[in-house]
The first five atom37 places (N, CA, C, CB, O) and aatype in JSON, in Angstrom:
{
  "aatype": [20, 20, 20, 20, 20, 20, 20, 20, 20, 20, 20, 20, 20, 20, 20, 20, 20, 20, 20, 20, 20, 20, 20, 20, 20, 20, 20, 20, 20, 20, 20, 20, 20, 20, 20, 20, 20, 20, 20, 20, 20, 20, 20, 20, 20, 20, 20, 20, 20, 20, 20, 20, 20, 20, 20, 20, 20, 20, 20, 20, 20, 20, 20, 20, 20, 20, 20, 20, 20, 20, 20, 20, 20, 20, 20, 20, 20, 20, 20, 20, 20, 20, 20, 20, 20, 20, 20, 20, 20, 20, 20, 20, 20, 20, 20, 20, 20, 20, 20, 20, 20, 20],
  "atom_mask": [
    [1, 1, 1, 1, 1],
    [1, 1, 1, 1, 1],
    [1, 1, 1, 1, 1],
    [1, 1, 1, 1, 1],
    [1, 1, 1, 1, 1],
    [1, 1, 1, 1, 1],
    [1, 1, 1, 1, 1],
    [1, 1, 1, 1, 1],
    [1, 1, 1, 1, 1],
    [1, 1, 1, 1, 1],
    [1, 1, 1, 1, 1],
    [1, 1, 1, 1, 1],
    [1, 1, 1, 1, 1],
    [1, 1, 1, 1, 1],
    [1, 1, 1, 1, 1],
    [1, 1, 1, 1, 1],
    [1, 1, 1, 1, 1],
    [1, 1, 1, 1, 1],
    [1, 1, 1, 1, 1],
    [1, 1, 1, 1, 1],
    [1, 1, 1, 1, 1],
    [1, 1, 1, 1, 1],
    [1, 1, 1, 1, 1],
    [1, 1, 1, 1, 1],
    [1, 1, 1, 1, 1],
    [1, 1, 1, 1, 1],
    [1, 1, 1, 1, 1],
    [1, 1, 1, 1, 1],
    [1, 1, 1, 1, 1],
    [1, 1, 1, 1, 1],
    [1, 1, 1, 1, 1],
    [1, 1, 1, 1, 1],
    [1, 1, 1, 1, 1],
    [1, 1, 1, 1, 1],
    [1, 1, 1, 1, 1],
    [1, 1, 1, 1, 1],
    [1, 1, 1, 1, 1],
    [1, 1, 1, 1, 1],
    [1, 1, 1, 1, 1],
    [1, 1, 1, 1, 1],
    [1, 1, 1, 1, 1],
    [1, 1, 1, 1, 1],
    [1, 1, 1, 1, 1],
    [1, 1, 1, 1, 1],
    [1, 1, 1, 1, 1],
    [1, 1, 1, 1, 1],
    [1, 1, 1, 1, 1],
    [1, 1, 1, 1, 1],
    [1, 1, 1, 1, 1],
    [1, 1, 1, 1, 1],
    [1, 1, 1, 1, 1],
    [1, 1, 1, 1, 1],
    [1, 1, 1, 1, 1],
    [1, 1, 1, 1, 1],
    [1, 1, 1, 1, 1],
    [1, 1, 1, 1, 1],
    [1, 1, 1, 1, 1],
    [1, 1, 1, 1, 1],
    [1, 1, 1, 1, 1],
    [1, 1, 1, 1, 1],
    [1, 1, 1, 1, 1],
    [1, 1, 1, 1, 1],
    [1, 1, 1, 1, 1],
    [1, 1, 1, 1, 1],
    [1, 1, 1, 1, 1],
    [1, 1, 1, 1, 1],
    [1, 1, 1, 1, 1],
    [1, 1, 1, 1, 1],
    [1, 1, 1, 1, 1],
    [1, 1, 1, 1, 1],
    [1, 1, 1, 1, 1],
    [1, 1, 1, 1, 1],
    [1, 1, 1, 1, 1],
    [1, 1, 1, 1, 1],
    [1, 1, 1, 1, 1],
    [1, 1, 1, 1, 1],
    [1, 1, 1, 1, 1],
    [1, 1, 1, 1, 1],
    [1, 1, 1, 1, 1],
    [1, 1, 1, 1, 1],
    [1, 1, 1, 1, 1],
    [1, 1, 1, 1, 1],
    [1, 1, 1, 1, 1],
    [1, 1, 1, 1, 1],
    [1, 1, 1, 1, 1],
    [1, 1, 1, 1, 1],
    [1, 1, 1, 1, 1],
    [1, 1, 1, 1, 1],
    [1, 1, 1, 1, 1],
    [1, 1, 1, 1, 1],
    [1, 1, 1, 1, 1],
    [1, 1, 1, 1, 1],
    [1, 1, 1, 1, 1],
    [1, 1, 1, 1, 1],
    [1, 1, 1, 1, 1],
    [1, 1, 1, 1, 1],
    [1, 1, 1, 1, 1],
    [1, 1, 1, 1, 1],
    [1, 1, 1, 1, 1],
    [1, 1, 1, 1, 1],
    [1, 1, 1, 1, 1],
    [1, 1, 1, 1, 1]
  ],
  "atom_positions": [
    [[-27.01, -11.68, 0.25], [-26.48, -13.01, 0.5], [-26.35, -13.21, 2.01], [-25.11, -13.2, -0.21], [-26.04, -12.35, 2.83]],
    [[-26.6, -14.33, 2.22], [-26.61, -14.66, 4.21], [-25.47, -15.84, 3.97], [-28.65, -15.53, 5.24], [-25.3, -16.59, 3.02]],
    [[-24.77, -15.68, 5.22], [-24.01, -16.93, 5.26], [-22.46, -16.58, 5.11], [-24.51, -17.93, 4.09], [-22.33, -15.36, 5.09]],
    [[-21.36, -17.19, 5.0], [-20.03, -16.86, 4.74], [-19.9, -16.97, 3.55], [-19.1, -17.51, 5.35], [-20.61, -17.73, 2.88]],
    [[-18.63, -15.99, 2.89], [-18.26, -16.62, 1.63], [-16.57, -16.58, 1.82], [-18.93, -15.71, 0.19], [-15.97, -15.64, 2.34]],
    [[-16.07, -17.51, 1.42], [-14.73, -17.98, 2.0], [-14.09, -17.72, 0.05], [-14.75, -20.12, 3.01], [-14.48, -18.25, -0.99]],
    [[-12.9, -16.56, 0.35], [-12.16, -15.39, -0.49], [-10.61, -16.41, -0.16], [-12.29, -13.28, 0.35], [-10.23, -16.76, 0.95]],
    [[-10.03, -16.68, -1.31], [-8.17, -16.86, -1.47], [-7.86, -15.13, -0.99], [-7.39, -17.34, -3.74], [-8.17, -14.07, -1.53]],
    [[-7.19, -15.4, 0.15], [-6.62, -13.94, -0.12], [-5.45, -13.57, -1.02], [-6.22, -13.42, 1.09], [-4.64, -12.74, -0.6]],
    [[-5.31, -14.04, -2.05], [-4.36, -13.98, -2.93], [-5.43, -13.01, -4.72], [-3.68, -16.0, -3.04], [-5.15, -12.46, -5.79]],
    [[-6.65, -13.4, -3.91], [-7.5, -13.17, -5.19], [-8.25, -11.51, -4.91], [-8.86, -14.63, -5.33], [-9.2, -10.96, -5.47]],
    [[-7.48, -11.13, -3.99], [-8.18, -9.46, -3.2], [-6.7, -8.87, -3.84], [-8.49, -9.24, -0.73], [-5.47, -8.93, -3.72]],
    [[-7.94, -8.21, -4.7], [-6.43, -6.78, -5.26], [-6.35, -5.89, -4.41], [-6.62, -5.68, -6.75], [-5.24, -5.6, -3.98]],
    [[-7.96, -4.96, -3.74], [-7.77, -4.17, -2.85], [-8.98, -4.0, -2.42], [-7.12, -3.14, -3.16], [-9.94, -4.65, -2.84]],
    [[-9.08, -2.85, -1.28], [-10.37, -2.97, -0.13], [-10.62, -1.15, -0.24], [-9.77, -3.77, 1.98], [-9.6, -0.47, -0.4]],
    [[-11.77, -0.55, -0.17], [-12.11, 0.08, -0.31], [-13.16, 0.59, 1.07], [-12.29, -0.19, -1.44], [-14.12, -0.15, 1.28]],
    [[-13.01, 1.72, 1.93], [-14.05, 1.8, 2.85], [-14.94, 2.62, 2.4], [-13.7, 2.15, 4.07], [-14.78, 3.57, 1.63]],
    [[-16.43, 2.02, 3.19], [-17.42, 2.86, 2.73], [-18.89, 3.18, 3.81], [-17.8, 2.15, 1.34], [-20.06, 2.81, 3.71]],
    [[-18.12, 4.06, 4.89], [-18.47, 3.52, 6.09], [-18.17, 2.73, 7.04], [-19.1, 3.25, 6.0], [-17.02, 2.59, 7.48]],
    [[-19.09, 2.18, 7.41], [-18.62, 0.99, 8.45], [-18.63, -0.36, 7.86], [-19.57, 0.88, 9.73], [-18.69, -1.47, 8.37]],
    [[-18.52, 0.14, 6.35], [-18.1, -1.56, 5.58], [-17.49, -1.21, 4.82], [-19.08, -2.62, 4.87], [-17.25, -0.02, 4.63]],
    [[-16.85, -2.59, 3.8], [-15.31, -2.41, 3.29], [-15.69, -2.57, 1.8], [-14.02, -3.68, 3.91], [-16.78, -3.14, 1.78]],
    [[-15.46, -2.43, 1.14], [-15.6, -3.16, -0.32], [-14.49, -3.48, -0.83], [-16.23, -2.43, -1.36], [-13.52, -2.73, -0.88]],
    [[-14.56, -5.11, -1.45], [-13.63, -6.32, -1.42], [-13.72, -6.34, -3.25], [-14.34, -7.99, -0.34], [-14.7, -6.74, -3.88]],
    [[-12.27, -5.74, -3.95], [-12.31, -5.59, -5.1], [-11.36, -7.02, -5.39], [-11.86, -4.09, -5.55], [-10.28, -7.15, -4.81]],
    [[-11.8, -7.94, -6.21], [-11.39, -9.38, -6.23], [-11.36, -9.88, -8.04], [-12.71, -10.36, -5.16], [-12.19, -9.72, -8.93]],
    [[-10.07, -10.48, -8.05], [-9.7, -10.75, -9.11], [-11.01, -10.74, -10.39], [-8.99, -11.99, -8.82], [-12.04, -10.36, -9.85]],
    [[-11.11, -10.87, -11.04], [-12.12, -11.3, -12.57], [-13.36, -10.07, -12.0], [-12.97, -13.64, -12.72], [-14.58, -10.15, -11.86]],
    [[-12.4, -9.0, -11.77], [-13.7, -7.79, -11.51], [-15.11, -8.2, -10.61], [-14.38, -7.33, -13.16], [-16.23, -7.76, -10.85]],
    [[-14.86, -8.85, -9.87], [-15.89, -9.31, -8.62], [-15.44, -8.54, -7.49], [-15.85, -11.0, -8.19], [-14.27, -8.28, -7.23]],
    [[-16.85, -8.07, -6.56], [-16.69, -7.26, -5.48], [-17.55, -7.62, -4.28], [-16.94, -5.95, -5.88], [-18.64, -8.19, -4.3]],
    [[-16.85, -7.2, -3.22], [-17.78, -7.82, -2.38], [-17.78, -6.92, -1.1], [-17.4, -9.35, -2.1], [-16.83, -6.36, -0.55]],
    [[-18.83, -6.93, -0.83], [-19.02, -6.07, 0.44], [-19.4, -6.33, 1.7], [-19.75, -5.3, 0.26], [-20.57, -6.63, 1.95]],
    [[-18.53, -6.25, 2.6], [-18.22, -6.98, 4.47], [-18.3, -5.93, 5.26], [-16.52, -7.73, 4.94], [-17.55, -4.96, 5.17]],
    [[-19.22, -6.08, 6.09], [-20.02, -5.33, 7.29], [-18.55, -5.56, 8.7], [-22.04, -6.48, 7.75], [-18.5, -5.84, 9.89]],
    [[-17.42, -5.17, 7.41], [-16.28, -4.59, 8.86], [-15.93, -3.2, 8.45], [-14.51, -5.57, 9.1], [-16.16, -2.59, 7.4]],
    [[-15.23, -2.83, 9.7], [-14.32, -1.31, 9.2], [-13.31, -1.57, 8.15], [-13.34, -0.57, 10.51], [-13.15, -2.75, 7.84]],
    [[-12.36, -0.37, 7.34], [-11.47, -0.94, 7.03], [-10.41, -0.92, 8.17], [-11.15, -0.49, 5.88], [-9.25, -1.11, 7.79]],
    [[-10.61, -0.73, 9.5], [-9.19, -0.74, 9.91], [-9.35, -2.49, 10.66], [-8.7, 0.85, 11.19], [-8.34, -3.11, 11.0]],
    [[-10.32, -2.9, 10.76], [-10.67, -4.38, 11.39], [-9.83, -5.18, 9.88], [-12.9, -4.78, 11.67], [-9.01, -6.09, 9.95]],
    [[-10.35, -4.5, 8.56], [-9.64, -5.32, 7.62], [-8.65, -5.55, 7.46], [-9.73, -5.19, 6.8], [-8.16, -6.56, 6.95]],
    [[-7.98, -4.3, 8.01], [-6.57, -3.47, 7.8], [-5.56, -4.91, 8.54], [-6.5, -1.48, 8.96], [-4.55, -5.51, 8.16]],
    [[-6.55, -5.03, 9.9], [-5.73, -5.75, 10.73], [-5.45, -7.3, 10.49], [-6.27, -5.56, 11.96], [-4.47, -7.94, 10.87]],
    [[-6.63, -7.77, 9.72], [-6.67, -9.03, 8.97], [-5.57, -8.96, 7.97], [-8.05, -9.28, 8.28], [-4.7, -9.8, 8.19]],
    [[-5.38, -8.24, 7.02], [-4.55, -8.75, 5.8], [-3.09, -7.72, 6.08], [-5.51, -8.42, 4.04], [-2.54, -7.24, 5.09]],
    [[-2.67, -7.52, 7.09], [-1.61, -6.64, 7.14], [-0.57, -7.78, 7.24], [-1.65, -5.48, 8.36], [0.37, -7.48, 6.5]],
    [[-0.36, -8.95, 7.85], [0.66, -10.41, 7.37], [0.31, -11.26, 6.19], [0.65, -11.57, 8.54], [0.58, -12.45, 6.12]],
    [[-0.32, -10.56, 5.26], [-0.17, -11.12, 4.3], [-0.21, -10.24, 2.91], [-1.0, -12.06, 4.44], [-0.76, -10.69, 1.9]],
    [[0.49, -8.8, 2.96], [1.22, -8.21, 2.05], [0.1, -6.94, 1.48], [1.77, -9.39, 0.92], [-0.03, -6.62, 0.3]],
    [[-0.4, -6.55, 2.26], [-1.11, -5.88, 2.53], [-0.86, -4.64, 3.0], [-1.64, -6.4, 3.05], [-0.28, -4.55, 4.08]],
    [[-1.33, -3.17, 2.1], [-0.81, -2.09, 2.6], [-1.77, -0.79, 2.56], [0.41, -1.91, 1.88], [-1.95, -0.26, 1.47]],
    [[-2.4, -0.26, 3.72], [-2.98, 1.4, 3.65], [-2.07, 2.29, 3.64], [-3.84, 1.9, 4.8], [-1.17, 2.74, 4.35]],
    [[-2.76, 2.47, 2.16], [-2.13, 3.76, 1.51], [-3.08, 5.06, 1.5], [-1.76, 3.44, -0.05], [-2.94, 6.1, 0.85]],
    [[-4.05, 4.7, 2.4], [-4.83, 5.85, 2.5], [-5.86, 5.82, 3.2], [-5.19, 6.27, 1.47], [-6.28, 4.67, 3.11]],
    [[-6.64, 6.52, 3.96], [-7.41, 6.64, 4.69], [-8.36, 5.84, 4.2], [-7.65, 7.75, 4.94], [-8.55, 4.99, 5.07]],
    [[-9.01, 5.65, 3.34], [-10.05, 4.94, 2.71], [-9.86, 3.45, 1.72], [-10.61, 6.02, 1.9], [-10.67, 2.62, 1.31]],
    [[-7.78, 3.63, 1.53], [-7.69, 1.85, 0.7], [-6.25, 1.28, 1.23], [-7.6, 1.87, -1.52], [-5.13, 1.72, 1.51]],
    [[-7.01, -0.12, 1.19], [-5.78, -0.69, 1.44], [-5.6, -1.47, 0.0], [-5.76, -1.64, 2.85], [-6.51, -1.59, -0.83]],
    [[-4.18, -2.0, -0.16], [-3.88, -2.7, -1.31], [-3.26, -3.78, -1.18], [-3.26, -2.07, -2.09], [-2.74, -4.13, -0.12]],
    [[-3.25, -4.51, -2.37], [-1.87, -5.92, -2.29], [-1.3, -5.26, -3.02], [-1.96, -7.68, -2.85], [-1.54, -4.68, -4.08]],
    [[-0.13, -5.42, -2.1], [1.16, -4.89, -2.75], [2.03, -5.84, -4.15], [2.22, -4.78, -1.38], [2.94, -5.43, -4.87]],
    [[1.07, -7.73, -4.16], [1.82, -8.08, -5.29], [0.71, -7.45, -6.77], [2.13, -10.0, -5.18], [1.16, -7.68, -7.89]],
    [[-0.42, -6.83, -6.67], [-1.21, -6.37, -7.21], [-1.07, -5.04, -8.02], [-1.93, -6.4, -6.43], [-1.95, -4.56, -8.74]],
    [[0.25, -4.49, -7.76], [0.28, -3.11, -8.14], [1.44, -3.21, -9.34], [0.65, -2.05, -6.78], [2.47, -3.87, -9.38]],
    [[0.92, -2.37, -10.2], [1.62, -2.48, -12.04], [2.64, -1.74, -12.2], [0.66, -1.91, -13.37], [3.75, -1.83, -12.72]],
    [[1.57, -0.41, -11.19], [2.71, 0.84, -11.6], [2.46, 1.93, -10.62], [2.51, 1.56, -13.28], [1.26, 2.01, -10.36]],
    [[3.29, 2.9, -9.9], [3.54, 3.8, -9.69], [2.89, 5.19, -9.86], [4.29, 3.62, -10.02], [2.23, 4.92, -10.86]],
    [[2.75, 5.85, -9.73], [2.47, 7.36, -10.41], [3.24, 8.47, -9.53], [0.69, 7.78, -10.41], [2.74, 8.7, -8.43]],
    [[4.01, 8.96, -9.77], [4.24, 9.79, -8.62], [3.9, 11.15, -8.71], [5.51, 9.75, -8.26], [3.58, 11.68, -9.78]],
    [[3.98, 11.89, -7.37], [2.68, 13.12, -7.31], [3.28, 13.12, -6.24], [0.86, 12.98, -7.43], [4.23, 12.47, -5.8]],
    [[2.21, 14.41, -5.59], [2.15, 14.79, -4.28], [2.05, 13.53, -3.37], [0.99, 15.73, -4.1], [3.09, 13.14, -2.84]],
    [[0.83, 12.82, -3.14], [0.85, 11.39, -2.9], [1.83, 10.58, -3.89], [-0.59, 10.86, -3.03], [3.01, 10.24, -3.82]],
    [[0.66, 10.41, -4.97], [0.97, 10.04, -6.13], [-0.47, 9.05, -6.4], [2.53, 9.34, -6.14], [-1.54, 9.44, -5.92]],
    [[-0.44, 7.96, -7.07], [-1.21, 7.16, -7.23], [-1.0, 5.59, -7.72], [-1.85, 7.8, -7.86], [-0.23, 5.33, -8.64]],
    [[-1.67, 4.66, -7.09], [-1.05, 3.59, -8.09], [-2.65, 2.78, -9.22], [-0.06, 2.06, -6.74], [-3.88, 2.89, -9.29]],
    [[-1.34, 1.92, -9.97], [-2.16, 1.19, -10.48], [-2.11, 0.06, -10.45], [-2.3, 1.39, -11.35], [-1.0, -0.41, -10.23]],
    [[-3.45, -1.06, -10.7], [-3.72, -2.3, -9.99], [-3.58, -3.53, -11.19], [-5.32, -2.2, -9.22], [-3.48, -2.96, -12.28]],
    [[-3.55, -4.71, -11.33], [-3.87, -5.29, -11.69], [-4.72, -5.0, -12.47], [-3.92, -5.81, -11.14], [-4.36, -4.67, -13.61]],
    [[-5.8, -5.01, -12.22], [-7.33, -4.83, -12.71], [-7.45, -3.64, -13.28], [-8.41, -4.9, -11.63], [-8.57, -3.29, -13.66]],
    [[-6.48, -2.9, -13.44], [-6.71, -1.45, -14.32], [-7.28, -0.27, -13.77], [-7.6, -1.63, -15.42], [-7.53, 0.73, -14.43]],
    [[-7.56, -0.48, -12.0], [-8.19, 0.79, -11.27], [-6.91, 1.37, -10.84], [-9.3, 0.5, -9.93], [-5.79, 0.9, -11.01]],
    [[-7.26, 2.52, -10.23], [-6.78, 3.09, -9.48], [-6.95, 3.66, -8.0], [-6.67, 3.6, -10.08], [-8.07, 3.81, -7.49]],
    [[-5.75, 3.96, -7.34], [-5.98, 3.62, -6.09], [-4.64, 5.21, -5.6], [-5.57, 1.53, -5.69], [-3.45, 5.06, -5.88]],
    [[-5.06, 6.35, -4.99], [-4.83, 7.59, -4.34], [-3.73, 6.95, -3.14], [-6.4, 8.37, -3.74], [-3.87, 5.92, -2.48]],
    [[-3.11, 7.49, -3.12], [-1.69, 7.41, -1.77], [-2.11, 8.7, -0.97], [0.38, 7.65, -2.49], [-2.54, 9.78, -1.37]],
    [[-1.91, 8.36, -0.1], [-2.17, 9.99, 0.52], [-0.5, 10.26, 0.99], [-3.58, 10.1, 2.25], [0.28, 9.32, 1.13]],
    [[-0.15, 11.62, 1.18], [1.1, 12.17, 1.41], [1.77, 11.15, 2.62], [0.93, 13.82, 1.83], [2.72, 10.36, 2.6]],
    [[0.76, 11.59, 3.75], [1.5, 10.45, 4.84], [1.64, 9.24, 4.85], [1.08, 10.38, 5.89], [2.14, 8.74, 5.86]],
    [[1.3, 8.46, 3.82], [1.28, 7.3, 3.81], [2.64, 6.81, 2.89], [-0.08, 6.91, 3.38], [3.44, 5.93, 3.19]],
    [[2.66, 7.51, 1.9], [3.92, 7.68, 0.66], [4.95, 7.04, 1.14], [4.49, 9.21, 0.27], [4.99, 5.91, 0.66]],
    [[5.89, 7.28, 1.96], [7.18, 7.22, 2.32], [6.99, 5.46, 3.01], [7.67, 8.69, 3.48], [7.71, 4.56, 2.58]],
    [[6.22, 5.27, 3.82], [5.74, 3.91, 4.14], [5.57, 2.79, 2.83], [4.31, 4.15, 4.85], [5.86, 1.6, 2.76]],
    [[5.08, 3.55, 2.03], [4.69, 3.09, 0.45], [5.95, 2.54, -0.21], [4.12, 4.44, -0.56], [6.12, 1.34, -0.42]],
    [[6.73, 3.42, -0.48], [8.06, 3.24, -0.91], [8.63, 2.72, -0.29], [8.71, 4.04, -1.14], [9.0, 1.79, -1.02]],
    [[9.18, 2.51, 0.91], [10.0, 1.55, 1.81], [9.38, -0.53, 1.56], [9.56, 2.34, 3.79], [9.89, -1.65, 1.58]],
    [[8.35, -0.02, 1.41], [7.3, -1.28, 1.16], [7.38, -2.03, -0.25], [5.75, -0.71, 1.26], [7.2, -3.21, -0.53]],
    [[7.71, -0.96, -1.02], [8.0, -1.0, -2.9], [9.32, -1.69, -3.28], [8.21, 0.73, -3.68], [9.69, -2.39, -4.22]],
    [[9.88, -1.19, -2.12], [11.94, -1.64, -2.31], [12.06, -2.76, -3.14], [12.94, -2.26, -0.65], [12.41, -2.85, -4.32]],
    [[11.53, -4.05, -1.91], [11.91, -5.81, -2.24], [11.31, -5.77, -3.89], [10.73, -7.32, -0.93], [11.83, -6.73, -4.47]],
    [[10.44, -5.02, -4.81], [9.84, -4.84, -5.83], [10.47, -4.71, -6.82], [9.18, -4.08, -5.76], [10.18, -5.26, -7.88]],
    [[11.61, -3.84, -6.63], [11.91, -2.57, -7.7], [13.57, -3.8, -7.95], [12.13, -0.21, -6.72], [14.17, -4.57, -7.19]],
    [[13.72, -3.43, -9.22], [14.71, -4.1, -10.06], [15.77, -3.62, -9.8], [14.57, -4.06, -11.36], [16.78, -4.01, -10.37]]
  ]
}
């Protein structure tokens, strides 16, 4: 595809790196793939609820179902994937989870 394609960022569950491009996992199981880093992405959606939880994903944080806890741990999405926390990221994770939790 050539040209822009203009994304609700409300409709990005999460971003995935793969290289020096990102892959854009988007509501109704549509994906899309943008010739940025993830940390260029990182820097785009970080004011709008947006969180790396790991070297390789970032997430929406209103996107996440459930928890797993572990060493990292892991979460789960909307969309039924899953998505790895890495250890250092965890504690950032949870502070982030708070406004969430009942």
């Amino acid at each position: 595809m050539q040209g822009l394609e203009f994304v609700p960022v409300e409709s990005i569950t999460r971003c995935d790196s793969s290289n020096n491009y990102t892959e854009f996992f988007l509501a109704g199981n549509k994906r899309l793939l943008v010739s940025r880093t993830l940390k260029e992405v990182e820097d785009m959606l970080t004011d709008y609820g947006f969180l790396r939880v790991h070297h390789s994903h970032i997430v929406n944080l209103n996107a996440i179902t459930r928890y797993i806890k572990g060493e990292g741990g892991y979460l789960v999405m909307a969309d039924g994937s899953t998505v790895d926390v890495s250890r250092s990221r965890k504690e950032l994770l949870m502070q982030k989870l708070q406004p969430y939790k009942e």
